[in-house]
N, CA, C and O atoms as a Tinker XYZ file with bonds, in Angstrom:
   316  protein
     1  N      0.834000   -1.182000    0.000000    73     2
     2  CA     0.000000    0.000000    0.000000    64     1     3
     3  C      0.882000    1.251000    0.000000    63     2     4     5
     4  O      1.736000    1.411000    0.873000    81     3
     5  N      0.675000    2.136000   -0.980000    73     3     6
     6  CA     1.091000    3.183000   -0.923000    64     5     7
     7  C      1.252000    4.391000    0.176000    63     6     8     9
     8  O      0.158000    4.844000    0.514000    81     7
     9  N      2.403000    5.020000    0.818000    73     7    10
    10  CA     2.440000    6.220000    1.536000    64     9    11
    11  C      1.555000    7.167000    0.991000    63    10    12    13
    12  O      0.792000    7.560000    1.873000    81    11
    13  N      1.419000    7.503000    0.300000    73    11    14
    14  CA     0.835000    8.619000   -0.249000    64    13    15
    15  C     -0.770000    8.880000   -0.386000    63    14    16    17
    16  O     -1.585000    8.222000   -1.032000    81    15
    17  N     -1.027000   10.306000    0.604000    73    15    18
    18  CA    -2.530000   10.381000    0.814000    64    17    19
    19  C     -2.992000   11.626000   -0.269000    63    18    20    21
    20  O     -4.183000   11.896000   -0.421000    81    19
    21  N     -2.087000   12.230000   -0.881000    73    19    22
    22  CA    -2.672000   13.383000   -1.579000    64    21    23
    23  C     -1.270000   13.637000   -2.642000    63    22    24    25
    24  O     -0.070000   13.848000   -2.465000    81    23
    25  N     -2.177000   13.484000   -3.814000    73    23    26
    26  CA    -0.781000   13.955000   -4.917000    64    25    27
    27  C     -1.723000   15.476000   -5.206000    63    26    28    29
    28  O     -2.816000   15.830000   -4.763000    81    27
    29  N     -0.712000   16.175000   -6.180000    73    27    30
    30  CA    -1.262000   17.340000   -6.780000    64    29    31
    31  C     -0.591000   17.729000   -7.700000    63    30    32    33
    32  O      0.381000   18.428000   -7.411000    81    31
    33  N     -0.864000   17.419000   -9.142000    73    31    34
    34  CA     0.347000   18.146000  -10.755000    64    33    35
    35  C     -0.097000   19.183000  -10.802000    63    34    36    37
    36  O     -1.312000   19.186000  -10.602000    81    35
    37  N      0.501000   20.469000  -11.050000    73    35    38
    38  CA     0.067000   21.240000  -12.472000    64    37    39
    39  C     -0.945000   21.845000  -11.745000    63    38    40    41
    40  O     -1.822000   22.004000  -12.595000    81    39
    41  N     -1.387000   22.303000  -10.642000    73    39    42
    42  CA    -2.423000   23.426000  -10.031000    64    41    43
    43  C     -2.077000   24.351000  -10.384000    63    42    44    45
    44  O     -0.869000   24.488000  -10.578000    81    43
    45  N     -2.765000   25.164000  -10.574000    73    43    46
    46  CA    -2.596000   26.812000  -11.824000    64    45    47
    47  C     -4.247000   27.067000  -11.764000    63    46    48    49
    48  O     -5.208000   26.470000  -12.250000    81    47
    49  N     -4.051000   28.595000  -10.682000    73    47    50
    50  CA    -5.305000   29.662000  -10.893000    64    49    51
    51  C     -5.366000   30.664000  -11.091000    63    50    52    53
    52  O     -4.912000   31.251000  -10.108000    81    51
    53  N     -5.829000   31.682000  -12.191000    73    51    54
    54  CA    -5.446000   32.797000  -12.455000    64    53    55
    55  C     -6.716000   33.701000  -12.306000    63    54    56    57
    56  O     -7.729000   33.181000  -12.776000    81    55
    57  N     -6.869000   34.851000  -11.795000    73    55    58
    58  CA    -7.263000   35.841000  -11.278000    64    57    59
    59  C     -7.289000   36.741000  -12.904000    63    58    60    61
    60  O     -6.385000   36.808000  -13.737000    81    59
    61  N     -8.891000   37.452000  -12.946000    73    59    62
    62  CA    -8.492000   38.705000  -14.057000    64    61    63
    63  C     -9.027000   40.109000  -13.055000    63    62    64    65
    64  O    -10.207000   40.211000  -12.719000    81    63
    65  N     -8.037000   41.074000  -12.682000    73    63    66
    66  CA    -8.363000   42.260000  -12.136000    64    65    67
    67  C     -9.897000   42.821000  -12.790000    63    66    68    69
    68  O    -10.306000   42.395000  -13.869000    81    67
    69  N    -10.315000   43.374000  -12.340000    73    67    70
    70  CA   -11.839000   43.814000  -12.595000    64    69    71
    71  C    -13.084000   43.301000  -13.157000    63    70    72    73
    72  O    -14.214000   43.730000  -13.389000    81    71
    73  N    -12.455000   42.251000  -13.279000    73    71    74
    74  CA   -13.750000   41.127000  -13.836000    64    73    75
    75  C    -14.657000   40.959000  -12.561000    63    74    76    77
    76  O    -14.128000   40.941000  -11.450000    81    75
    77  N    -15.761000   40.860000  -12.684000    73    75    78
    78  CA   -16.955000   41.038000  -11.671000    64    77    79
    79  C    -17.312000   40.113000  -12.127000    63    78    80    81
    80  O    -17.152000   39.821000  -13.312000    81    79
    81  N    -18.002000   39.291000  -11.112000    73    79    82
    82  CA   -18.561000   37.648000  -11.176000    64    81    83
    83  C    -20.156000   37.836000  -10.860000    63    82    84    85
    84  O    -19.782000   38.276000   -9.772000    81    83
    85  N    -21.138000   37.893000  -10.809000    73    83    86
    86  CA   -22.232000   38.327000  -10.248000    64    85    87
    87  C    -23.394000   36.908000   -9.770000    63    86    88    89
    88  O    -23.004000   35.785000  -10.092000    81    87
    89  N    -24.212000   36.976000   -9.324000    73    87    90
    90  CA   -25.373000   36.272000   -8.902000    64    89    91
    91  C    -26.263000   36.099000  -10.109000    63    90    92    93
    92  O    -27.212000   36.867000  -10.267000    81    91
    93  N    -26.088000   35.438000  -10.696000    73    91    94
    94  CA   -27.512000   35.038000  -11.616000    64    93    95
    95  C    -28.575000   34.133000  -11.459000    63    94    96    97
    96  O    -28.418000   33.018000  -10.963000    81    95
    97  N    -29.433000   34.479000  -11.780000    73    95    98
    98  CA   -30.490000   33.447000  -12.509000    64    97    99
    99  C    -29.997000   32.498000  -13.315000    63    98   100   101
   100  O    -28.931000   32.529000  -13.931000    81    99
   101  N    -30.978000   31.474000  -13.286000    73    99   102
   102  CA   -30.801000   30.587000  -14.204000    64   101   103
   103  C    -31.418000   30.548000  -15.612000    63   102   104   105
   104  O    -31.444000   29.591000  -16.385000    81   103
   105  N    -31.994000   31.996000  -15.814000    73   103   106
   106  CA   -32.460000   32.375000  -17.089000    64   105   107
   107  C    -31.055000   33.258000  -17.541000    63   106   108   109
   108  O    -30.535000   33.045000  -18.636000    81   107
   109  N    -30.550000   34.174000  -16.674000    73   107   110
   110  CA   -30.027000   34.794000  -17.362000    64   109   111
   111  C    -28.462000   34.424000  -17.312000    63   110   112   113
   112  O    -27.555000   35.207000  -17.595000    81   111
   113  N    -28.322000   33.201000  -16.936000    73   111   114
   114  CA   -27.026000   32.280000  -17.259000    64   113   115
   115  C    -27.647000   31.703000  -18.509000    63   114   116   117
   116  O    -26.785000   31.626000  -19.384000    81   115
   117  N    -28.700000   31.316000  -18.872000    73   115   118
   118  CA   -28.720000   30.829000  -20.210000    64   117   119
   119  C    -28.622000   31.650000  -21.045000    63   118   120   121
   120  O    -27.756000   31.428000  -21.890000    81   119
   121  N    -29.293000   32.701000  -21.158000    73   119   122
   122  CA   -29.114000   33.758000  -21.796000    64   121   123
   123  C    -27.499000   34.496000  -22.376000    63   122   124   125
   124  O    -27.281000   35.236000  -23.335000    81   123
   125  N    -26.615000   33.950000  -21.390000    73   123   126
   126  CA   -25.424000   34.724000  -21.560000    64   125   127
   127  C    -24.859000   33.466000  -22.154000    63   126   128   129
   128  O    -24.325000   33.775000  -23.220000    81   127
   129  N    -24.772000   32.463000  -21.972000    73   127   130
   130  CA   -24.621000   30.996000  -22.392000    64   129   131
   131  C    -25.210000   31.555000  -24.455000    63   130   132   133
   132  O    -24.531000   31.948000  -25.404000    81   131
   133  N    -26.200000   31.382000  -24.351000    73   131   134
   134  CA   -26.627000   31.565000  -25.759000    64   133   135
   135  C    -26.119000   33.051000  -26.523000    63   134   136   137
   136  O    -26.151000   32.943000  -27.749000    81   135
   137  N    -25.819000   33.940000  -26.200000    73   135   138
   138  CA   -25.297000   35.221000  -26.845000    64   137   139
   139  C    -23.629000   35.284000  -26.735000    63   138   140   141
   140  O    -22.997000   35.655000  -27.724000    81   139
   141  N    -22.993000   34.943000  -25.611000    73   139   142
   142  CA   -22.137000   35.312000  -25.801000    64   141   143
   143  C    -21.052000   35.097000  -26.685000    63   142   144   145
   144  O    -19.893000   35.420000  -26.427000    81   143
   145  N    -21.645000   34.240000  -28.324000    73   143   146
   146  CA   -20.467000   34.333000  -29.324000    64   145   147
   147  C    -20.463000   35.482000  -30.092000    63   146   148   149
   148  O    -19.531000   35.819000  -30.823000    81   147
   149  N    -21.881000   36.309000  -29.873000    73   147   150
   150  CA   -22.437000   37.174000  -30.622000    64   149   151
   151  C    -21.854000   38.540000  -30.014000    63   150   152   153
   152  O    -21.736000   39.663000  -30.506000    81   151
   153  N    -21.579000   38.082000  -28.922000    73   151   154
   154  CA   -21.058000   39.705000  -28.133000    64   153   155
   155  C    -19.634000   39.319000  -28.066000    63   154   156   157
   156  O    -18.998000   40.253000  -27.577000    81   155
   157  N    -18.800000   38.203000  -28.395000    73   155   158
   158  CA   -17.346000   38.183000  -28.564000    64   157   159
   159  C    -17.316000   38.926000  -30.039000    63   158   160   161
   160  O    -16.410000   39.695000  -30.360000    81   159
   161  N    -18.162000   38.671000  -30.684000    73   159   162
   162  CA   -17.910000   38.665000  -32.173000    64   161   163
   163  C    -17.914000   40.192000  -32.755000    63   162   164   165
   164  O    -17.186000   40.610000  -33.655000    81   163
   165  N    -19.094000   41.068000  -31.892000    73   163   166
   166  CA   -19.167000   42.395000  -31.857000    64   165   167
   167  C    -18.161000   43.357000  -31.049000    63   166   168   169
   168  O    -17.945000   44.546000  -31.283000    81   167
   169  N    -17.596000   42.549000  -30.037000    73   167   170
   170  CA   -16.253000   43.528000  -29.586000    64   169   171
   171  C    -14.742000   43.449000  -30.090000    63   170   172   173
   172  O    -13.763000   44.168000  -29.893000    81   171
   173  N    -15.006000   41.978000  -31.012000    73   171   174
   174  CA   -13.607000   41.831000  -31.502000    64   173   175
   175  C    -13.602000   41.886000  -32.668000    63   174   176   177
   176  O    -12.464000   41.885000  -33.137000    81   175
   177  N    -14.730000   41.955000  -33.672000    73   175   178
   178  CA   -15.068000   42.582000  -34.900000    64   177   179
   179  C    -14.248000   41.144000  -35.888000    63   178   180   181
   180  O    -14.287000   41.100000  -37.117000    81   179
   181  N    -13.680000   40.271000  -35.167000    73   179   182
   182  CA   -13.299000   39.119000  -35.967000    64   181   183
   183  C    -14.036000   38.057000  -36.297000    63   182   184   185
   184  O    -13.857000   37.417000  -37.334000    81   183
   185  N    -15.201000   37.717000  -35.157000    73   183   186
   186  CA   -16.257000   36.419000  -35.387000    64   185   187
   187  C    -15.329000   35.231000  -35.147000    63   186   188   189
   188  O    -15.424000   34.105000  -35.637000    81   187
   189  N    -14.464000   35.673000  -34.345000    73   187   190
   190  CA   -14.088000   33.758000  -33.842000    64   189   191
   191  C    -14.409000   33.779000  -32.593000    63   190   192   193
   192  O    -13.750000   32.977000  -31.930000    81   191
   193  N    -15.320000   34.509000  -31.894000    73   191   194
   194  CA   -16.299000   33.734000  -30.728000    64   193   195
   195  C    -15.048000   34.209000  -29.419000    63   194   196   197
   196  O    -15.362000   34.567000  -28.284000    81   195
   197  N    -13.895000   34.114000  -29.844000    73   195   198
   198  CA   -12.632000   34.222000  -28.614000    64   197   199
   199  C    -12.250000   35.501000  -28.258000    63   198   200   201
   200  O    -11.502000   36.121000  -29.014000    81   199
   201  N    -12.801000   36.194000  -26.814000    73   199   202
   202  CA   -12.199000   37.145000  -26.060000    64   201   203
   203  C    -10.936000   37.416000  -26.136000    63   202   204   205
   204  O    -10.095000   36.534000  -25.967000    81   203
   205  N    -10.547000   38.946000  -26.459000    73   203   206
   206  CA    -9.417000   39.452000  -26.345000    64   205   207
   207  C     -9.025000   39.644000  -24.792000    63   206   208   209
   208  O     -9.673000   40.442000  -24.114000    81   207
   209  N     -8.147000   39.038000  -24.331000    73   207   210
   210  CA    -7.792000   39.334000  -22.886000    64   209   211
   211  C     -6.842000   40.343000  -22.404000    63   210   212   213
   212  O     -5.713000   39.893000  -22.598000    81   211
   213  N     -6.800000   41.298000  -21.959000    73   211   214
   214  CA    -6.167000   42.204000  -21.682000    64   213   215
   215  C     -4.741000   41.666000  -20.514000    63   214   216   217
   216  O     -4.665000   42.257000  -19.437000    81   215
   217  N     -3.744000   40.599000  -20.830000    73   215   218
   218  CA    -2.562000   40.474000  -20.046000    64   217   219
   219  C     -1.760000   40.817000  -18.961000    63   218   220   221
   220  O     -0.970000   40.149000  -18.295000    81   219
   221  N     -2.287000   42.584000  -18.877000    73   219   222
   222  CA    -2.090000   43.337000  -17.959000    64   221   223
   223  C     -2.736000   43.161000  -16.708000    63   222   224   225
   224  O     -2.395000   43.506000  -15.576000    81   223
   225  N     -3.588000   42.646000  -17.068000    73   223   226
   226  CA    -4.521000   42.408000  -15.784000    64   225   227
   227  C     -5.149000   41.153000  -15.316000    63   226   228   229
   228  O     -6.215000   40.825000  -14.794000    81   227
   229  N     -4.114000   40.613000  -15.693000    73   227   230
   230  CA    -4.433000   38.563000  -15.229000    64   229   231
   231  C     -3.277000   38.448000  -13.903000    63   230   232   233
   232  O     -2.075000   38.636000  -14.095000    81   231
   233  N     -3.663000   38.223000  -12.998000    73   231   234
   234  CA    -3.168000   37.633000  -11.962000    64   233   235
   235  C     -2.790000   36.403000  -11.735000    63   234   236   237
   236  O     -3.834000   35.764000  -11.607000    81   235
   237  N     -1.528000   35.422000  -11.561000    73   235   238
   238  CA    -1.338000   34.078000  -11.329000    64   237   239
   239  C     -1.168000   33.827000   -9.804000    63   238   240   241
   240  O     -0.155000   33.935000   -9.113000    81   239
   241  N     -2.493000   33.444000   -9.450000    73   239   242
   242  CA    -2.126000   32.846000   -7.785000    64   241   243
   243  C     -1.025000   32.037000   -7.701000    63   242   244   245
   244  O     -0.096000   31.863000   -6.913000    81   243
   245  N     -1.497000   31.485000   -9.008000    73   243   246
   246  CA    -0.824000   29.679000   -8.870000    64   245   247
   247  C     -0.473000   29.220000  -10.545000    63   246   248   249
   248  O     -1.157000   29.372000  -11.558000    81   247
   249  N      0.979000   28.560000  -10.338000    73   247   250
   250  CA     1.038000   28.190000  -12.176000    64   249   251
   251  C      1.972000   26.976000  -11.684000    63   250   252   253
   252  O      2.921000   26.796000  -10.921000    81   251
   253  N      1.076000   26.181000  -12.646000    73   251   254
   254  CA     2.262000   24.500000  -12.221000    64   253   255
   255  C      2.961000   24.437000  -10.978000    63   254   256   257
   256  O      4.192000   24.464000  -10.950000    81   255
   257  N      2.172000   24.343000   -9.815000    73   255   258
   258  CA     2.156000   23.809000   -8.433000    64   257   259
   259  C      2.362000   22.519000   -8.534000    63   258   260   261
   260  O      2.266000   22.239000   -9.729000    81   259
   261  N      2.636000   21.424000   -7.803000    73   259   262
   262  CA     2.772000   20.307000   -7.801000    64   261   263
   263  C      3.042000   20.133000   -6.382000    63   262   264   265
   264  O      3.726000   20.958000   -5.777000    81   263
   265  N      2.560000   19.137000   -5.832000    73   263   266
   266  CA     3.057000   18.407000   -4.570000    64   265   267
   267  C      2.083000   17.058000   -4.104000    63   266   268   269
   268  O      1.003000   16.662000   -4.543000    81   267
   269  N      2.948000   16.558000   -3.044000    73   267   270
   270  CA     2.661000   15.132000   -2.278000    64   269   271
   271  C      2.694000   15.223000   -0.960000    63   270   272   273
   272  O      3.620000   15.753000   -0.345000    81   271
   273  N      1.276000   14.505000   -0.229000    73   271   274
   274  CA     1.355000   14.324000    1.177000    64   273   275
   275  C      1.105000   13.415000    1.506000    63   274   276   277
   276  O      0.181000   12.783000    0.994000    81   275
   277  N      1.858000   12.942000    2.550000    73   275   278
   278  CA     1.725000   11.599000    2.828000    64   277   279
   279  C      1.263000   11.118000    3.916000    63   278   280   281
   280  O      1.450000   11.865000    4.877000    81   279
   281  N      0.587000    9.901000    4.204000    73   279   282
   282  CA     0.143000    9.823000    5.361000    64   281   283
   283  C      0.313000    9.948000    6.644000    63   282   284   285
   284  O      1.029000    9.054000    7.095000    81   283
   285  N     -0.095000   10.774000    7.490000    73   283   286
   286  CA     0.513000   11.461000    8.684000    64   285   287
   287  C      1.021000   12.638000    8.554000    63   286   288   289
   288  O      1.554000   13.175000    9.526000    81   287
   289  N      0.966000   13.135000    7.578000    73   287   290
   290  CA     1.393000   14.615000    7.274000    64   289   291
   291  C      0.484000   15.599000    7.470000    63   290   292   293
   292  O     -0.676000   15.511000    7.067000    81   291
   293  N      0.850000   16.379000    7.962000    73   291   294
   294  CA    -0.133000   17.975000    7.857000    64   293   295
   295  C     -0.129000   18.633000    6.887000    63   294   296   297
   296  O      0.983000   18.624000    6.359000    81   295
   297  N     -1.247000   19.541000    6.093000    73   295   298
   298  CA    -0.818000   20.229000    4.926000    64   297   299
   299  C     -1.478000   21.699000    5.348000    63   298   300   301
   300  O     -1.925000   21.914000    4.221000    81   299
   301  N     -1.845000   22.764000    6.029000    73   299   302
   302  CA    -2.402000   23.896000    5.682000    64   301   303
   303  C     -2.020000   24.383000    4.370000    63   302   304   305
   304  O     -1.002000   24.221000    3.697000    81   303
   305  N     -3.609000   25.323000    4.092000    73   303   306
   306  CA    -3.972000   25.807000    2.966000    64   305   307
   307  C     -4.545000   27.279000    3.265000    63   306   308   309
   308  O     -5.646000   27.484000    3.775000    81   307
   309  N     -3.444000   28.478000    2.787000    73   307   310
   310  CA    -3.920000   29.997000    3.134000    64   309   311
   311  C     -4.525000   30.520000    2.292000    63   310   312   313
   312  O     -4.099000   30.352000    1.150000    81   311
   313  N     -5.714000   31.335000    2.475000    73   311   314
   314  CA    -6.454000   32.561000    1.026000    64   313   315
   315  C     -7.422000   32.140000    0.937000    63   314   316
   316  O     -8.228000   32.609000    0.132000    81   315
């Protein structure tokens, strides 16, 4: 039997500064679900559906983290 109680590859979370997340409905998650190739397509004037991301303002909590804990080990987790 293996030591090992917790593996973890490749954890990576990135943050975009001013992006607002909001409370929806479940109408108007569909709603944004169904339009939003139409409103990529009108701000990027290209029609490939794909958001221009502004680079400047992406935050990396986390990029290719990796680790192992093993049984009997403690791990805290801050944030």
């Amino acid at each position: 039997m293996s030591d090992l109680a917790i593996r973890v590859e490749n954890l990576t979370k990135k943050f975009y500064l001013g992006e607002r997340v909001g409370i929806k409905t479940f109408r108007e998650a569909l709603q944004d679900l169904v339009t939003a190739p139409f409103r990529a397509w009108k701000r990027n004037g290209n029609g490939d559906g794909q958001e221009k991301v502004d680079t400047d303002r992406e935050i990396w909590a986390l990029k290719g983290v990796s680790f192992e804990v093993k049984h009997g080990e403690v791990l805290g987790i801050i944030g």
